[in-house]
N, C-alpha and C positions, 0 to 999 in steps of 0.2 A: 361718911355714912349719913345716909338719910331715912326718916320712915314716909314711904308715901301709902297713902289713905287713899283705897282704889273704891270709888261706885256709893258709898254711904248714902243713899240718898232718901228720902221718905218711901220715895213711893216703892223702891226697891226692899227697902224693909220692913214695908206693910206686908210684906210677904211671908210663908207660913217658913219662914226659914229656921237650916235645921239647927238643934242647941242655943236655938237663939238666947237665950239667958247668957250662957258662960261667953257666946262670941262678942257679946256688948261687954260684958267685965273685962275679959282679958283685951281687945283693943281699945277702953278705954285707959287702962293700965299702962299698955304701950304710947299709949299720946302722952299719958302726962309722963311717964319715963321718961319719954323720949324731951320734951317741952323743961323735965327738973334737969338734963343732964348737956342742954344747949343742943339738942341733935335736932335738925332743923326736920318739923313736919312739913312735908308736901300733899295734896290734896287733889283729887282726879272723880271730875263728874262727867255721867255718858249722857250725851243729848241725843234724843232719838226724832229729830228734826220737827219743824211746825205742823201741828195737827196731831201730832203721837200723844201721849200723855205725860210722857219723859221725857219735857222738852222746858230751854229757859222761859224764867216768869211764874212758872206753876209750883206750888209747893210742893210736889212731888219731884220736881228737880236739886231742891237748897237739901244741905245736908244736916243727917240725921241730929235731933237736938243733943244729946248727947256725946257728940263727936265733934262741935261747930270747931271751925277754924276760929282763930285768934287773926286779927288784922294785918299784922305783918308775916300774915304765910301767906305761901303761893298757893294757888288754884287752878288744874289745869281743864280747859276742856276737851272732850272726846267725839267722835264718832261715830268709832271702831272698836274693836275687844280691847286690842291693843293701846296703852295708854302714852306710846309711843309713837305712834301714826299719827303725821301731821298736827301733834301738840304741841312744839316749841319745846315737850319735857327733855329730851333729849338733848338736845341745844345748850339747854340750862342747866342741866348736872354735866358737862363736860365743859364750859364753863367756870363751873363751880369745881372742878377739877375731883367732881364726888367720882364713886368706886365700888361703894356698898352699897345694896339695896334693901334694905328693910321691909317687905309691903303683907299690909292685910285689906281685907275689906271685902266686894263681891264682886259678881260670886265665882265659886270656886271654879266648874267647870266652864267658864266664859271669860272674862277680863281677867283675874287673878290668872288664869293657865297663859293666856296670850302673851300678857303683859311680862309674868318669867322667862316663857319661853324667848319672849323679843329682849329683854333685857341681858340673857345668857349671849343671843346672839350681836348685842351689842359689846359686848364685852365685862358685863358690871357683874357683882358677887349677887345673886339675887336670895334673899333669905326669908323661908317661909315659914314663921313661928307660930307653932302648934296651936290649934284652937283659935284663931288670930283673921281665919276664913271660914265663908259659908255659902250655903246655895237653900235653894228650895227646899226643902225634904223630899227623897225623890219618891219613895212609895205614895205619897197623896199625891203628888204632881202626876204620876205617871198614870193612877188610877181617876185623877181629874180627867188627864186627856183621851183615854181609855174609855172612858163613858161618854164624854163628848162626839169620840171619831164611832163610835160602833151606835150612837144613838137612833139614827135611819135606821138603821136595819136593823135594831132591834123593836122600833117601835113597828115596821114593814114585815116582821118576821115573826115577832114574839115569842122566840124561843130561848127563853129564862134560864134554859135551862146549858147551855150553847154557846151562847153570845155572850163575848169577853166585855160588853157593854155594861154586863147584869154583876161580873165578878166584884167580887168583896175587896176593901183595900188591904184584907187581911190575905187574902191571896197571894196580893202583890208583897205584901211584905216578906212572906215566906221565898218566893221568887225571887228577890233581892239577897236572901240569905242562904239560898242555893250556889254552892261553889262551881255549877258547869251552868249558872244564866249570866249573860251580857246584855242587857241592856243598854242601847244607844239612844240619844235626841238626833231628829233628824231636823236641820236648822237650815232656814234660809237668809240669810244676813243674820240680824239680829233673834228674829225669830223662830222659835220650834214650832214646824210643820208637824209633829208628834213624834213616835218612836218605834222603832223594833226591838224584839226581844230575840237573841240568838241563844240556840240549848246547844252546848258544844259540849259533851263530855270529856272532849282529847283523849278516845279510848281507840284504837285499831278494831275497824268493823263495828262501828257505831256512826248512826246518820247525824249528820248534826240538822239543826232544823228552826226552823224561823215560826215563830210561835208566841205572842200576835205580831203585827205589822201593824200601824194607825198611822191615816195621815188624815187631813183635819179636810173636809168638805172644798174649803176655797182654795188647797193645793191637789186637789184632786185632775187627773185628766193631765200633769204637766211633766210626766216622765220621772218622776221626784219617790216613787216606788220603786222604779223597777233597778234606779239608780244609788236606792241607800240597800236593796238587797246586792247587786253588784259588789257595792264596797264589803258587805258583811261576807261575801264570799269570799272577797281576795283577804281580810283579813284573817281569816277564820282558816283558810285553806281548802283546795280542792275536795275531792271525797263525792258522798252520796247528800245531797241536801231534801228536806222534805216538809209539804207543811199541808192545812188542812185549806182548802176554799170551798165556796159555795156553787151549788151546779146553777142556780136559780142567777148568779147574777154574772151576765155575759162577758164585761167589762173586765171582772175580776180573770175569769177562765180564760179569757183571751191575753192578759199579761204574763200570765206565766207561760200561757202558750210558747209566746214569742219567745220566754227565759229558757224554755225547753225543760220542762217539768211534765211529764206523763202521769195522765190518771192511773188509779192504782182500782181501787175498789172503793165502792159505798162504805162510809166509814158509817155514819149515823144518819138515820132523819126524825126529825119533829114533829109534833101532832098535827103541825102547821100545814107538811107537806114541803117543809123544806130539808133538803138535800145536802150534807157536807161531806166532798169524797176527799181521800185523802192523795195528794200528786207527790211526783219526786221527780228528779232529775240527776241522775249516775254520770258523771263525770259532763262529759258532750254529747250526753243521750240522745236520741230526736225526737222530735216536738210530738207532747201525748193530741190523741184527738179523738 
């Protein structure tokens, strides 16, 4: 058995991360467990190559002061989710003729998931002790990105009243605590291009429906829409899907076009003079116009 200590790193835990009190108690609990009872820590930092900010040399690379290695532990480095891609880790726990995997650290929905899942398919017992992982909080993250990707057009539109740009993060929190929202990251390598929100109620004769979508200005124009509602359809299931855009912005109207979503009716407009109709798209409908 070994505990390996995935991502610990400054700059990753300057982050508004969640429970962050109890995830610092509880792994460093597990290091020195692991350190009083000879079970050998291993250690896994992600470099996000020269120029990034998450890269060797920088303090936001050395791991968190509360967590340092001890000298005679190993240190792997990374520069993929997975802490087993082209690390040498793998090598050296079969080697070491290890078996069990112990790991905590970050975050959860990124290197911890990869890193199990690669370890399950390497063959090892991978064990993931409660409280022991963590990510961002996702309600401020998601209401960070949320105000960032809808900021144009709400500053172009100013309808306050409308634009998921102006929503509260108290909104989103409720939305997180809704048993029929899925919310996804939509990620390009290492980074999130932002997110959709999928309303699935799984009821016979209910639409399910994409309700916001955000992707971040400099992933705009590269397919990376029309491609993360794609995947939300196949996983979500056939059926009736539906959501709201804007008539004012052409770009937008022309993508679903292509997806085959039909206008329905003016749903609402603003004092602005701007337009939001609402579209669907019934199985292989054809293209609204």
């Amino acid at each position: 058995m070994i505990l390996l200590v995935v991502d610990t790193q400054n700059l990753i835990m300057s982050n508004e991360l969640y429970e962050f009190q109890t995830f610092v108690y509880r792994v460093k609990t597990l290091i020195d467990a692991a350190r009083n009872h000879d079970i050998e820590v291993i250690y896994v930092r992600h470099d996000d190559g020269v120029g990034q900010e998450l890269t060797k040399g920088t303090f936001g690379y050395e791991i968190y002061e509360e967590f340092q290695s001890m000298p005679n532990e190993r240190i792997f480095d990374k520069n993929a989710n997975s802490a087993f891609k082209n690390t040498g880790l793998l090598d050296y726990l079969r080697e070491k003729g290890k078996d069990t995997i112990v790991i905590v650290g970050l975050q959860t929905d990124y290197c911890i998931d990869a890193t199990v899942k690669c370890g399950f398919e390497h063959g090892f017992k991978m064990i993931v002790p409660e409280n022991t992982n963590s990510t961002m909080d996702n309600a401020k993250e998601i209401h960070a990105m949320q105000v960032e990707a809808f900021k144009g057009l709400l500053e172009k539109y100013q309808d306050y009243d409308t634009n998921p740009g102006n929503e509260s993060v108290e909104k989103v929190e409720a939305r997180l605590q809704q048993d029929f929202t899925y919310y996804y990251f939509i990620c390009i390598g290492q980074q999130k291009a932002r997110a959709v929100r999928v309303v699935d109620k799984k009821e016979a004769g209910t639409n399910k429906r994409i309700s916001p979508i955000f992707i971040l200005p400099e992933f705009q124009g590269k397919g990376i829409a029309q491609k993360a509602i794609r995947l939300c359809e196949q996983m979500h299931g056939g059926g009736n899907w539906e959501l709201d855009t804007i008539l004012q912005e052409p770009g937008n109207c022309h993508l679903y076009e292509k997806m085959g979503y039909r206008r329905q009716a003016k749903q609402r407009s603003s004092t602005k003079g701007l337009h939001w109709y609402f579209i669907r798209r019934t199985n292989h409908e054809a293209l609204w116009h």
